[in-house]
N, CA, C and O atoms as a GROMACS GRO file, in nm:
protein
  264
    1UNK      N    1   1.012   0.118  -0.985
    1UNK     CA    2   0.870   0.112  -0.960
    1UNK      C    3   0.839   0.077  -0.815
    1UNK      O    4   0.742   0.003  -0.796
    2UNK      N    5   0.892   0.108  -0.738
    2UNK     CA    6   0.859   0.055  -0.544
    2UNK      C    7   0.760   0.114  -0.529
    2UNK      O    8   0.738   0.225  -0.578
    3UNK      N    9   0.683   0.051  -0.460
    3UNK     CA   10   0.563   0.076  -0.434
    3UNK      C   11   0.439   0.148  -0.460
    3UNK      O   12   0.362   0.207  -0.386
    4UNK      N   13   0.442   0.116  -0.645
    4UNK     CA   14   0.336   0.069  -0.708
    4UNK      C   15   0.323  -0.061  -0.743
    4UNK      O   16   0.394  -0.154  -0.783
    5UNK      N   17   0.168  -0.029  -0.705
    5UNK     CA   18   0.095  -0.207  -0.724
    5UNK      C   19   0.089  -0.179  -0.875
    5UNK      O   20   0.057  -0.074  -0.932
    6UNK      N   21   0.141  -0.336  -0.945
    6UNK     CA   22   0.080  -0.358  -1.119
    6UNK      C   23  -0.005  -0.440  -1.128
    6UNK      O   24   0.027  -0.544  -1.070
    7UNK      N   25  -0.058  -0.442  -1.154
    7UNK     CA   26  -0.221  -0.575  -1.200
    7UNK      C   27  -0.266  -0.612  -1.302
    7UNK      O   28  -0.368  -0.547  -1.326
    8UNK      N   29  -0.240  -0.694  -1.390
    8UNK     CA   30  -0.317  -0.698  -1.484
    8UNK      C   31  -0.452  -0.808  -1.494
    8UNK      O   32  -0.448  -0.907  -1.421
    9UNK      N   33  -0.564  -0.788  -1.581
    9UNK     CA   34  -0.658  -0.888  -1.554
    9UNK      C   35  -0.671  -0.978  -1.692
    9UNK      O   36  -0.690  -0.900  -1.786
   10UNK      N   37  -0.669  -1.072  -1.723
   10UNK     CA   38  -0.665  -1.170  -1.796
   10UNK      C   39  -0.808  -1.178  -1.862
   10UNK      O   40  -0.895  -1.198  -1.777
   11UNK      N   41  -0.835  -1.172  -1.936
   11UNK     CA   42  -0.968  -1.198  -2.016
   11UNK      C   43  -0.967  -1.324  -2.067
   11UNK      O   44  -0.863  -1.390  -2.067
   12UNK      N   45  -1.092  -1.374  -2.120
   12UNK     CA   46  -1.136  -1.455  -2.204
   12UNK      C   47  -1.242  -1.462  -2.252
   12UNK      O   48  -1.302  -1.543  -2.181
   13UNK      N   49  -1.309  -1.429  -2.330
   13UNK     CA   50  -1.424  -1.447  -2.392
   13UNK      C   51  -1.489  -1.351  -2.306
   13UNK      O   52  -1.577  -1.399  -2.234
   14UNK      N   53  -1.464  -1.204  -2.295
   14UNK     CA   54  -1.499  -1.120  -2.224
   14UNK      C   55  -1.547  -1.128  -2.069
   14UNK      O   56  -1.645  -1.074  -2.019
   15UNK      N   57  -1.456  -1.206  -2.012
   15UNK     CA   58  -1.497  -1.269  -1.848
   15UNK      C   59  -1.331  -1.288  -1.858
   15UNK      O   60  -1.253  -1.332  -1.942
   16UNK      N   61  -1.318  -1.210  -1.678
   16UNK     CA   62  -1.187  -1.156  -1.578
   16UNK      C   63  -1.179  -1.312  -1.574
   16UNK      O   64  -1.280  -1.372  -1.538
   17UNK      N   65  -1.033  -1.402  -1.617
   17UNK     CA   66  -1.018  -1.556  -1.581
   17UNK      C   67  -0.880  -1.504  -1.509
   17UNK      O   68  -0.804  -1.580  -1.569
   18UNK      N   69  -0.815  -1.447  -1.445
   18UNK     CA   70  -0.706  -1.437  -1.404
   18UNK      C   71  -0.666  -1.356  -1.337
   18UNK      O   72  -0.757  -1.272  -1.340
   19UNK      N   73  -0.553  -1.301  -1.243
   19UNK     CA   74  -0.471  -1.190  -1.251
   19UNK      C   75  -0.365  -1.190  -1.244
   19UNK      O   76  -0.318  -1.279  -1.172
   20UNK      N   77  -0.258  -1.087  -1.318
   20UNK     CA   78  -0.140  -1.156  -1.325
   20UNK      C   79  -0.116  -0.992  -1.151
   20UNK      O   80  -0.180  -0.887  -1.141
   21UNK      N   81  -0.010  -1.042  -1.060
   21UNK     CA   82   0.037  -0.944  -0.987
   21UNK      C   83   0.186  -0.987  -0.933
   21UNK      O   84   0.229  -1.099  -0.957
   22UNK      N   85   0.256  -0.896  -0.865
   22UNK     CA   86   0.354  -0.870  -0.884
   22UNK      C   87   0.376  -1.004  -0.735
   22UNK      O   88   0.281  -1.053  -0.673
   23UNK      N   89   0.539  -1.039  -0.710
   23UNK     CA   90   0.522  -1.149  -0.641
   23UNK      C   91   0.501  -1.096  -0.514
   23UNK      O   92   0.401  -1.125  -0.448
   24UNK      N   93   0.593  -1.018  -0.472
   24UNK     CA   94   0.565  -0.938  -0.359
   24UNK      C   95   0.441  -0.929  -0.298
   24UNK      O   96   0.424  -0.955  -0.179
   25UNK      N   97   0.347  -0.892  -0.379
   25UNK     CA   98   0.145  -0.858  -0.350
   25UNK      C   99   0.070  -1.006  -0.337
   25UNK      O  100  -0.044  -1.036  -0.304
   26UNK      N  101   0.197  -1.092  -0.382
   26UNK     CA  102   0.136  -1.234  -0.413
   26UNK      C  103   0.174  -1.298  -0.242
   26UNK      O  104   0.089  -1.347  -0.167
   27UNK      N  105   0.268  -1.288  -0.221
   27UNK     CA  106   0.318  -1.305  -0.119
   27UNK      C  107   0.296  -1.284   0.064
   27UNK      O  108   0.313  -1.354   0.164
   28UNK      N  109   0.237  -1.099   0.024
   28UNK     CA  110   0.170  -1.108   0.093
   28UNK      C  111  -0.012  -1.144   0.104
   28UNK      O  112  -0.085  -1.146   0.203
   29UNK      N  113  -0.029  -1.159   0.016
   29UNK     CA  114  -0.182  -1.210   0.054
   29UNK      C  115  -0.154  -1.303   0.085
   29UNK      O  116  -0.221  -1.318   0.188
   30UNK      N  117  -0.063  -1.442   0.063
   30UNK     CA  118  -0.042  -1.582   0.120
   30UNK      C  119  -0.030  -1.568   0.307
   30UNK      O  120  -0.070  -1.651   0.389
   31UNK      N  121   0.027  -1.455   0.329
   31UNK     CA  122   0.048  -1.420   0.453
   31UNK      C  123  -0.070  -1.429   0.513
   31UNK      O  124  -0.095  -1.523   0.588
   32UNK      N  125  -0.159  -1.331   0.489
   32UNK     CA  126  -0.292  -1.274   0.547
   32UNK      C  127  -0.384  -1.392   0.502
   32UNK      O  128  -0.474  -1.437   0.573
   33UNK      N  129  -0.358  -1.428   0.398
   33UNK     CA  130  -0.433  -1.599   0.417
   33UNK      C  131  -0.452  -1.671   0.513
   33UNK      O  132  -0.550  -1.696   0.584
   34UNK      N  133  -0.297  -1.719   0.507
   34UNK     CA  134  -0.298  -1.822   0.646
   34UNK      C  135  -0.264  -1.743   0.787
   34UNK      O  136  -0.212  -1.804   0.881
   35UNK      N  137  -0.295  -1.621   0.794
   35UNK     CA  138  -0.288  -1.634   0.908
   35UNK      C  139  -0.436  -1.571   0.943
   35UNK      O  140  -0.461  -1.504   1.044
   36UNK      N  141  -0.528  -1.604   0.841
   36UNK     CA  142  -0.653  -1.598   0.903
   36UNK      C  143  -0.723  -1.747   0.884
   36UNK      O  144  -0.846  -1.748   0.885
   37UNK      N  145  -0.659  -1.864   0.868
   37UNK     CA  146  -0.658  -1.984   0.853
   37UNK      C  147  -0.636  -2.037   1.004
   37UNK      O  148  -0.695  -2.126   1.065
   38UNK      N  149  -0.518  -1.942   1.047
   38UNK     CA  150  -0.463  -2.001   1.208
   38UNK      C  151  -0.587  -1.937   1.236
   38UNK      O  152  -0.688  -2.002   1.208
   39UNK      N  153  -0.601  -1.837   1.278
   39UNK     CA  154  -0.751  -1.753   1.339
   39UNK      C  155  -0.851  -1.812   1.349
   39UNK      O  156  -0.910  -1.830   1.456
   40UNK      N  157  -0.895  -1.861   1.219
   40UNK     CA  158  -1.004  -1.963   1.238
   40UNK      C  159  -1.028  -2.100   1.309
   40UNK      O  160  -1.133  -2.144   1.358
   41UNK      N  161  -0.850  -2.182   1.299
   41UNK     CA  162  -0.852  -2.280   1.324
   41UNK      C  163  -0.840  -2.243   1.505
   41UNK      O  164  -0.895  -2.327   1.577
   42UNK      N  165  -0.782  -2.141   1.565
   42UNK     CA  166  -0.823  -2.152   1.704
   42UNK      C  167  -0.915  -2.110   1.759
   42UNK      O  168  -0.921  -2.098   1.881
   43UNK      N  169  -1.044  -2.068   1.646
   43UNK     CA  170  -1.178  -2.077   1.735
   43UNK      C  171  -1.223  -2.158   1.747
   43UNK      O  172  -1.299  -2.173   1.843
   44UNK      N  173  -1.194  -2.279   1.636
   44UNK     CA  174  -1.308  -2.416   1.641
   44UNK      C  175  -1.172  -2.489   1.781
   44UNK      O  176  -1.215  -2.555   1.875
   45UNK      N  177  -1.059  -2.468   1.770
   45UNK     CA  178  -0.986  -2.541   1.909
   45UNK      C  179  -1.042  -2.483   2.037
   45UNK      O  180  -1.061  -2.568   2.123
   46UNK      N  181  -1.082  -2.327   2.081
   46UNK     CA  182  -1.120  -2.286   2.168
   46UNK      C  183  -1.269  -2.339   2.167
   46UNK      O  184  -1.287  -2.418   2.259
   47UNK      N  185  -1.365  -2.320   2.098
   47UNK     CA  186  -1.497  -2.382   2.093
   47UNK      C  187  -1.517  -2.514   2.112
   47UNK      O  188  -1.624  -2.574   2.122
   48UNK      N  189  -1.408  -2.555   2.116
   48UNK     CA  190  -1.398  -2.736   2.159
   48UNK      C  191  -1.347  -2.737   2.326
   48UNK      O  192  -1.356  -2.832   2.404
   49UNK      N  193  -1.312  -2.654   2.344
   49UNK     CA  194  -1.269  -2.613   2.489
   49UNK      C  195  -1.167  -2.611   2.552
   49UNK      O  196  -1.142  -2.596   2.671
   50UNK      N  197  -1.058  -2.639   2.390
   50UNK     CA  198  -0.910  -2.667   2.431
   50UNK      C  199  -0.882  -2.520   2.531
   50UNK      O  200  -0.952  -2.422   2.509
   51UNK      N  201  -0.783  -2.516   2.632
   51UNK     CA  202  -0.700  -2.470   2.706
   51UNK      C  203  -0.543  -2.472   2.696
   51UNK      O  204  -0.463  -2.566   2.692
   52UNK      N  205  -0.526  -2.325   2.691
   52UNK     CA  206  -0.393  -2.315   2.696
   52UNK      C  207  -0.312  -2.296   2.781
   52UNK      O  208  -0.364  -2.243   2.879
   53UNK      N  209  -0.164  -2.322   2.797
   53UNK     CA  210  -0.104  -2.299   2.891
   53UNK      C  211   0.040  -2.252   2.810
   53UNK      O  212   0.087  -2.234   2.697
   54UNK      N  213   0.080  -2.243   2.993
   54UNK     CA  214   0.260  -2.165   2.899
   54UNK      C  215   0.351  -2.293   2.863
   54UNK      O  216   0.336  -2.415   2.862
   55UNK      N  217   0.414  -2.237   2.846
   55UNK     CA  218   0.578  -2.348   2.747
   55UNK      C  219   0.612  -2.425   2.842
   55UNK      O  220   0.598  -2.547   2.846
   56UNK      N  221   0.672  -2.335   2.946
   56UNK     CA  222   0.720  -2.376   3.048
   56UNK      C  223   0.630  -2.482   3.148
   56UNK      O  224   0.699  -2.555   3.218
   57UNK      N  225   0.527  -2.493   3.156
   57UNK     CA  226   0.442  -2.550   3.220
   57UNK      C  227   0.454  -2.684   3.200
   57UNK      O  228   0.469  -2.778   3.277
   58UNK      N  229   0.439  -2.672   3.023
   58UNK     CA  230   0.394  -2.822   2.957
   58UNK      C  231   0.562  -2.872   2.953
   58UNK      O  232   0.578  -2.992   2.929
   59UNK      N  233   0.647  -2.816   2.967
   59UNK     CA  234   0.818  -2.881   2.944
   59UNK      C  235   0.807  -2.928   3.050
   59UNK      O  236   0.812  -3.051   3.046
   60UNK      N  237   0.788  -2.861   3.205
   60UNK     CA  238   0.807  -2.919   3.346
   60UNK      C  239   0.721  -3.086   3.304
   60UNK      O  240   0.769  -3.199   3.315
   61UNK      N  241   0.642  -3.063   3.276
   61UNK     CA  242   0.525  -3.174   3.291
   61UNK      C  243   0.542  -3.309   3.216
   61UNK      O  244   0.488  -3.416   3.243
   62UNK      N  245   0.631  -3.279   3.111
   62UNK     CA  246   0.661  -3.347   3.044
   62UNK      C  247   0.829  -3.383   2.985
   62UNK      O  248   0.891  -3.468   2.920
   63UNK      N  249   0.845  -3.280   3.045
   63UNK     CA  250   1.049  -3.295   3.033
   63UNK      C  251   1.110  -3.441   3.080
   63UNK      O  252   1.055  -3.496   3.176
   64UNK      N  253   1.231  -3.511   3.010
   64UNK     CA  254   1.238  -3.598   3.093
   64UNK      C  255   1.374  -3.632   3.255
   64UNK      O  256   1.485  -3.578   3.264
   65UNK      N  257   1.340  -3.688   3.311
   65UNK     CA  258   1.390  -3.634   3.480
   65UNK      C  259   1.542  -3.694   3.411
   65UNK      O  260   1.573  -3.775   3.324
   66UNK      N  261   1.603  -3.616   3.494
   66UNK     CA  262   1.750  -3.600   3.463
   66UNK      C  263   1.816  -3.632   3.621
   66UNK      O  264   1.938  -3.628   3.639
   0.00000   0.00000   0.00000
């Protein structure tokens, strides 16, 4: 069965309480979840006025002297 989606919908008392789906489909929506979770969370960091910089910048700045 590769790549067909299965779905089933769970009833109860004639009202959708569920869905059962395959883990794969489950898996990726967890994906596209959180990574519209990060998305969100760096507009309210950019709207706060955080600034970014590179890797390298913040290691120099903070590395310790050898």
């Amino acid at each position: 069965m590769a790549g067909r989606i299965i779905r089933d919908i769970v009833y109860r008392d004639g009202c959708a309480v569920a869905v059962i789906l395959g883990i794969e489909e489950y898996r990726e929506m967890l994906e596209r979840l959180e990574d519209l979770e990060d998305l969100a969370m760096l507009e309210q960091m950019r709207a706060r006025g955080l600034k970014a910089r590179p890797l390298e910048e913040f290691l120099e700045e903070h590395a310790p002297s050898a």
